[in-house]
C-alpha positions as CSV (number, residue, x, y, z in Angstrom):
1,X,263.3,-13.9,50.2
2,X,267.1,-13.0,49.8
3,X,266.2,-11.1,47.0
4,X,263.9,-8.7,49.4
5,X,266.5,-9.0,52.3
6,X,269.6,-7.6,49.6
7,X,266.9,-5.0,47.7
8,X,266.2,-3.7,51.4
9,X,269.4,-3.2,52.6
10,X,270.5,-1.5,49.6
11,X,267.5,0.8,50.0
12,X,268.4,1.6,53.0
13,X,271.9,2.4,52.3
14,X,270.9,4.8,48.6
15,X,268.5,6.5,50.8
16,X,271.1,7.0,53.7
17,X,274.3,8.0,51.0
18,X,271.6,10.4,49.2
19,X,271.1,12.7,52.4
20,X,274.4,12.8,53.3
21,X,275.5,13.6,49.9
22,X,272.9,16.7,49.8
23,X,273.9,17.4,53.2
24,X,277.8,17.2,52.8
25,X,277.5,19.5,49.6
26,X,274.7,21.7,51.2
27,X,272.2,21.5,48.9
28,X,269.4,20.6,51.5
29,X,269.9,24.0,53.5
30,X,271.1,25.9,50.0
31,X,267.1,25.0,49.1
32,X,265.9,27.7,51.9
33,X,268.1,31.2,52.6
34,X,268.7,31.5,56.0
35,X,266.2,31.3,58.9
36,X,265.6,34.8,60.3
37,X,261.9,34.7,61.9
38,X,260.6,32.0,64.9
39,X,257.9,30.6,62.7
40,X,260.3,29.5,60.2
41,X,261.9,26.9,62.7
42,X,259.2,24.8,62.4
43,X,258.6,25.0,58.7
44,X,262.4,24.1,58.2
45,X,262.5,21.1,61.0
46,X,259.3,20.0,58.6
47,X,261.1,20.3,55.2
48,X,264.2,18.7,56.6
49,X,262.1,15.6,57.6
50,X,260.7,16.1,53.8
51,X,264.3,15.4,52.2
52,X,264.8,12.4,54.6
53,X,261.5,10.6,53.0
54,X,262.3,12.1,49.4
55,X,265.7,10.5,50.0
56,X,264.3,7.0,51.0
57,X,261.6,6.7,48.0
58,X,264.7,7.8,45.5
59,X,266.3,4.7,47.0
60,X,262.8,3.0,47.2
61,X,262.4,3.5,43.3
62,X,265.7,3.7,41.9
63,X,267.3,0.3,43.6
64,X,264.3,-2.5,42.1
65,X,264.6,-0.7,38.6
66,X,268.5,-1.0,38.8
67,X,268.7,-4.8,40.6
68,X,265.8,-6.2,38.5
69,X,268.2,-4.8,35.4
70,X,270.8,-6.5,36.5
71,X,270.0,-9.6,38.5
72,X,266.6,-10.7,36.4
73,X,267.4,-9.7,33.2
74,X,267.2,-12.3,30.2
75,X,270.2,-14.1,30.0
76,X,271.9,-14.8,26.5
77,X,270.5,-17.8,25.0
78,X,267.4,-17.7,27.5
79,X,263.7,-17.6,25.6
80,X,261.5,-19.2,27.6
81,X,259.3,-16.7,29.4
82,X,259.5,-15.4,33.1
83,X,257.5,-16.4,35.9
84,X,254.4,-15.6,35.9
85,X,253.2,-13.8,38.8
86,X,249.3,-13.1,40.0
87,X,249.6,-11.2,43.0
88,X,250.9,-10.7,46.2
89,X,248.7,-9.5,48.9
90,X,251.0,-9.0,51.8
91,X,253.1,-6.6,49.6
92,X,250.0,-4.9,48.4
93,X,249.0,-4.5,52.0
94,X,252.0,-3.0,52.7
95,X,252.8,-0.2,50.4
96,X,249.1,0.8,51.2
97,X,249.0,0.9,55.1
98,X,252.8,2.5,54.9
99,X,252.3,5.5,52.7
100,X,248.8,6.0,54.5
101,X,250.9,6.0,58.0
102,X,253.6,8.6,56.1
103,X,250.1,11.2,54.7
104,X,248.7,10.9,57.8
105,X,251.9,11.7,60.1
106,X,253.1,14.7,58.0
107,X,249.0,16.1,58.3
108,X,250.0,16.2,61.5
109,X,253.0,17.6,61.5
110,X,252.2,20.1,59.3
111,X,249.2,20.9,61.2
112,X,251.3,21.5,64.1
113,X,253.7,23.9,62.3
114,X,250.6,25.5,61.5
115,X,249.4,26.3,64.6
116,X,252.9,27.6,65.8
117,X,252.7,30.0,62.8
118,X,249.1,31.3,63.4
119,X,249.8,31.6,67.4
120,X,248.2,34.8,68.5
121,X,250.7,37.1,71.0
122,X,248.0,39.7,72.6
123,X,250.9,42.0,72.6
124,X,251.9,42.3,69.1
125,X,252.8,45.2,67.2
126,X,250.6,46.2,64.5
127,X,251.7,48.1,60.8
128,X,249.5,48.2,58.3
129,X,251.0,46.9,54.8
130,X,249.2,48.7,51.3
131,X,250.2,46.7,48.2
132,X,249.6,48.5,44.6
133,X,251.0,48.0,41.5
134,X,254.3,48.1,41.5
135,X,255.4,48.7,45.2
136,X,254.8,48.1,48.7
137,X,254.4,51.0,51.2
138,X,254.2,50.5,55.1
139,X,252.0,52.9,57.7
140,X,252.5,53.0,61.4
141,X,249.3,54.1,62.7
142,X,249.9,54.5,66.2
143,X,253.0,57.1,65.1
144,X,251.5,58.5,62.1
145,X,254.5,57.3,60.2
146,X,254.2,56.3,56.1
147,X,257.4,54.8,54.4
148,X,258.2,52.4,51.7
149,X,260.8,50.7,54.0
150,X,259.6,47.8,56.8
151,X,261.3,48.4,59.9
152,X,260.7,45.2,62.5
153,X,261.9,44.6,66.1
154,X,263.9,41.4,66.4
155,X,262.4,38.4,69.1
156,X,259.0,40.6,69.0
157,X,255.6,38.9,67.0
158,X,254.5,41.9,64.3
159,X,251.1,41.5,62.6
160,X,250.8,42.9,59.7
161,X,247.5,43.6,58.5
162,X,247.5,43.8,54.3
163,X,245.4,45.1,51.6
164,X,245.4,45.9,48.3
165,X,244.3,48.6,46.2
166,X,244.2,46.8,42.6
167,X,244.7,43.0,41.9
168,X,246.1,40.5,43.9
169,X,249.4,40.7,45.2
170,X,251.5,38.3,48.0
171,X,253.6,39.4,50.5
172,X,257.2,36.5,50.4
173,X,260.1,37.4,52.6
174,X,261.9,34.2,52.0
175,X,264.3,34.5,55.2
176,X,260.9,34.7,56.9
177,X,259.1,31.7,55.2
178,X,255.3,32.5,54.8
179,X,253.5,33.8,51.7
180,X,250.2,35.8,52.2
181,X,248.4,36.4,49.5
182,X,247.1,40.5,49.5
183,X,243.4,40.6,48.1
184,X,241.4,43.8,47.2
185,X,238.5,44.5,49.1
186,X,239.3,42.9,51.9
187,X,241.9,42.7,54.9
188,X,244.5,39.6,55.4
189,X,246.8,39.0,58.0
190,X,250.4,38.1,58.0
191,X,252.2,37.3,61.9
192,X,255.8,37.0,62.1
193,X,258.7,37.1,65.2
194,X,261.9,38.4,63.8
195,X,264.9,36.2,65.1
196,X,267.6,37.7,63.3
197,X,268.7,41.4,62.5
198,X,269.5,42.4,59.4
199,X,268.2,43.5,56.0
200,X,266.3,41.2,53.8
201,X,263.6,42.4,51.0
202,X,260.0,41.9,50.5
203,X,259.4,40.4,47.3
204,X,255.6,39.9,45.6
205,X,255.0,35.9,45.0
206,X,252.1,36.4,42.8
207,X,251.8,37.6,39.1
208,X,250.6,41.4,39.1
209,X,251.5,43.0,35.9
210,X,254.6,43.9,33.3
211,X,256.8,45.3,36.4
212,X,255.9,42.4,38.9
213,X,259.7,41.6,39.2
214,X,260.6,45.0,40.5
215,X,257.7,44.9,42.8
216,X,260.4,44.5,46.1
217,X,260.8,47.0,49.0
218,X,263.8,46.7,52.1
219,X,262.6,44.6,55.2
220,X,264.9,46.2,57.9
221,X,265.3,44.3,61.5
222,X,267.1,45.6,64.2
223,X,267.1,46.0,67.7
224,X,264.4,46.8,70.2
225,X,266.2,49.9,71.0
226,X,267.3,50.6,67.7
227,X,263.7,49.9,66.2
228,X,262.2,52.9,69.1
229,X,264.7,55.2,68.4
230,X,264.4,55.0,64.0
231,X,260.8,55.2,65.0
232,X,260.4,58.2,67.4
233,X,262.6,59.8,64.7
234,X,260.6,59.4,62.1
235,X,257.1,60.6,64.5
236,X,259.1,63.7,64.6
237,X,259.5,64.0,61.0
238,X,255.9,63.5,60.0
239,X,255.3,65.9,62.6
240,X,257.6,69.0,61.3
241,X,256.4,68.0,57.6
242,X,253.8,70.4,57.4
243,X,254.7,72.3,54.8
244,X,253.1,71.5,51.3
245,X,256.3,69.9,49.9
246,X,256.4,67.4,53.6
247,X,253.0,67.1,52.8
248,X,253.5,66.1,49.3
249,X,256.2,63.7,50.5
250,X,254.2,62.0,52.5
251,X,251.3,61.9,49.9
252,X,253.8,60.2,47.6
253,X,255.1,57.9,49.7
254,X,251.1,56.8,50.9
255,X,249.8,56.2,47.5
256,X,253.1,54.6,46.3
257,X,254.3,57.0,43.9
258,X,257.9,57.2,44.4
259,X,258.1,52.9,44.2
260,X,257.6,54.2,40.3
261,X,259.3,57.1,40.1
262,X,262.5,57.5,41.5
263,X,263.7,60.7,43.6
264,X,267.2,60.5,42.8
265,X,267.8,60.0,39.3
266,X,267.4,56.0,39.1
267,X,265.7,54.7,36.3
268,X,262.7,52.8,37.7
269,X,259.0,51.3,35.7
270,X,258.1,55.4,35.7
271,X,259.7,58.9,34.6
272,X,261.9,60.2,37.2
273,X,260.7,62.7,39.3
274,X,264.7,64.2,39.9
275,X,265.5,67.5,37.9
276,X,262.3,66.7,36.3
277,X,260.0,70.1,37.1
278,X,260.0,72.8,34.6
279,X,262.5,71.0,32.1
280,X,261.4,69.9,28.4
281,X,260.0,66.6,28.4
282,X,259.8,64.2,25.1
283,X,256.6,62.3,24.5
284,X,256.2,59.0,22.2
285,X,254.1,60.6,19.7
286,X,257.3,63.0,19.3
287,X,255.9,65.6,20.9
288,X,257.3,67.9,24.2
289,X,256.3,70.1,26.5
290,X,257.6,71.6,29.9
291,X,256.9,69.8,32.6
292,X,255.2,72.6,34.7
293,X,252.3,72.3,37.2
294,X,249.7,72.1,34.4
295,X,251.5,68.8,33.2
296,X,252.2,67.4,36.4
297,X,248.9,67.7,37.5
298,X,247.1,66.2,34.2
299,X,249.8,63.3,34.3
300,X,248.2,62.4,37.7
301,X,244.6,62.4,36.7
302,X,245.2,61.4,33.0
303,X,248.6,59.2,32.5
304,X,247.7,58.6,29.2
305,X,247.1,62.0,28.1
306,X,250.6,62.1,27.4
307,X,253.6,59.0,27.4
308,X,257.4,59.7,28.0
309,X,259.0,58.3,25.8
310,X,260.8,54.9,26.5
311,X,257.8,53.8,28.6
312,X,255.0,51.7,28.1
313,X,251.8,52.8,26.1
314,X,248.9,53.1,27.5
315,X,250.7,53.6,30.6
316,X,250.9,51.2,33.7
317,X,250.3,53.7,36.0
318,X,246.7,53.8,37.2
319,X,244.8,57.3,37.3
320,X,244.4,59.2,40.7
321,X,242.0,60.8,43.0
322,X,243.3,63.6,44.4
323,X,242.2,67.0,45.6
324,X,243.6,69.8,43.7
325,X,245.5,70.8,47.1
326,X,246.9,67.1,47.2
327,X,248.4,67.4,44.0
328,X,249.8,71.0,44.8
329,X,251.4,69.1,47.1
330,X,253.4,66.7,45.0
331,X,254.4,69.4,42.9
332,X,255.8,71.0,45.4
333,X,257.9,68.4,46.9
334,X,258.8,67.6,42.7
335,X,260.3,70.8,42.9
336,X,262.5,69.9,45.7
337,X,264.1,67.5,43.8
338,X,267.1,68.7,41.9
């Protein structure tokens, strides 16, 4: 019995030294970025009460291998052999009922969290979120508004309703917490209450292809105020952009063009689209040609007809559907761009 009594206390004090330690040094919050969104408070207080138990079966584990080591190990000039031992049903009793009591209490708990995460507000704002390889874009449908940037209210519940329009992506804020996974074909929902302003990034948690990695767009909170006035500014913009290169602006921006090709220069997965109309352009095969509406426009519909060289072959960017107006469009904005 003493030998329970000593192995129990010193449990209790590993288990007790090992939070603090993690705590002291920061490693238990360092685990999770900070908490910027209501339904992450929950998911945290959970994974807190997580460590503790992780904590107590480190001690639970490590302190019988280290005392049985020490205290019952053979001692020089022993042979004869250890007791023998057939069973012990209270102790079997035990670390059954106790672990089934510790499943059964975290179900709970994280059926709980679950159910402040999924809670419905009638009043929440709605933005529509279209996923495609490699890049996230973000409409506003009540404002008309497309933009690769997701602009949130703080202390107001958005739901985001997601779809994608080729494999399976997953929408990951990490300040926020949840993961939803973004299927084709079909429409999934993602609710979240900003808590804290600032700038964080969307990030896509599942594998999608060679340029997964870069697959990450700005997540921009601010202010109720704030949030109306970037918004009313930019109704006014798709407003005005009526003219074929606004048009073609916002065609790129819906179908995700610019998260491949950059508008200013920056080498992204896809040729840049800055200084690029009506200047030579040098294919793999080690060919060129002038990029002139003729290329542009089979580019869109073929990309394979012909690959830039330094890119991948066949190309990762999928084919289009566009009307021949649509892509007069894009060239025209493309010509904007010098």
């Amino acid at each position: 019995m003493i030998h329970f009594l000593i192995v129990g206390a010193l449990v209790i004090v590993v288990a007790l030294l090992t939070y603090l330690g993690l705590d002291l040094t920061g490693l238990a919050d360092k685990m999770n970025p900070v908490t910027a969104s209501a339904q992450a408070v929950s998911i945290d207080h959970l994974w807190h009460l997580e460590v503790m138990v992780m904590c107590f079966l480190f001690g639970l584990i490590m302190v019988p291998l280290f005392y049985s080591l020490i205290v019952f190990r053979q001692k020089k000039g022993e042979l004869k052999d250890g007791q023998y031992v057939t069973g012990h049903t209270n102790l079997e009793i035990t670390w059954t009922v106790i672990p089934l009591i510790t499943v059964l209490t975290f179900a709970y708990l994280g059926g709980r969290s679950l159910s402040d995460i999924n809670r419905i507000d009638p009043n929440a704002l709605v933005i529509k979120v279209h996923a495609q390889q490699f890049t996230w874009t973000f409409e506003y449908p009540e404002y008309g508004v497309f933009t690769t940037e997701l602009h949130l209210p703080v202390n107001r519940q958005v739901l985001l309703k997601m779809e994608s329009k080729d494999v399976i992506h997953s929408f990951w804020v990490p300040e926020f917490r949840i993961k939803q996974d973004v299927v084709p074909g079909r429409i999934t929902e993602y609710r979240i209450t900003p808590t804290l302003e600032g700038s964080y990034k969307v990030r896509c948690a599942e594998l999608c292809g060679t340029s997964h990695a870069y697959m990450e767009n700005p997540v921009i909170v601010a202010s109720a105020d704030s949030y109306a006035t970037w918004l009313n500014d930019q109704a006014k913009l798709a407003q005005e952009s009526q003219t074929p290169e606004g048009k073609g602006k916002l065609l790129a921006t819906k179908n995700g063009c610019i998260g491949c090709h950059s508008v200013d220069g920056t080498k992204m997965t896809g040729p840049t689209w800055f200084g690029l109309y009506d200047e030579d352009t040098k294919f793999a095969d080690g060919t060129d040609a002038v990029a002139d509406d003729a290329y542009i426009k089979e580019s869109i519909l073929d990309p394979n007809a012909k690959i830039v060289a330094g890119f991948p072959s066949p190309s990762i960017m999928p084919p289009f559907k566009l009307t021949d107006d649509e892509i007069s469009d894009i060239i025209a904005y493309i010509k904007t761009l010098k």
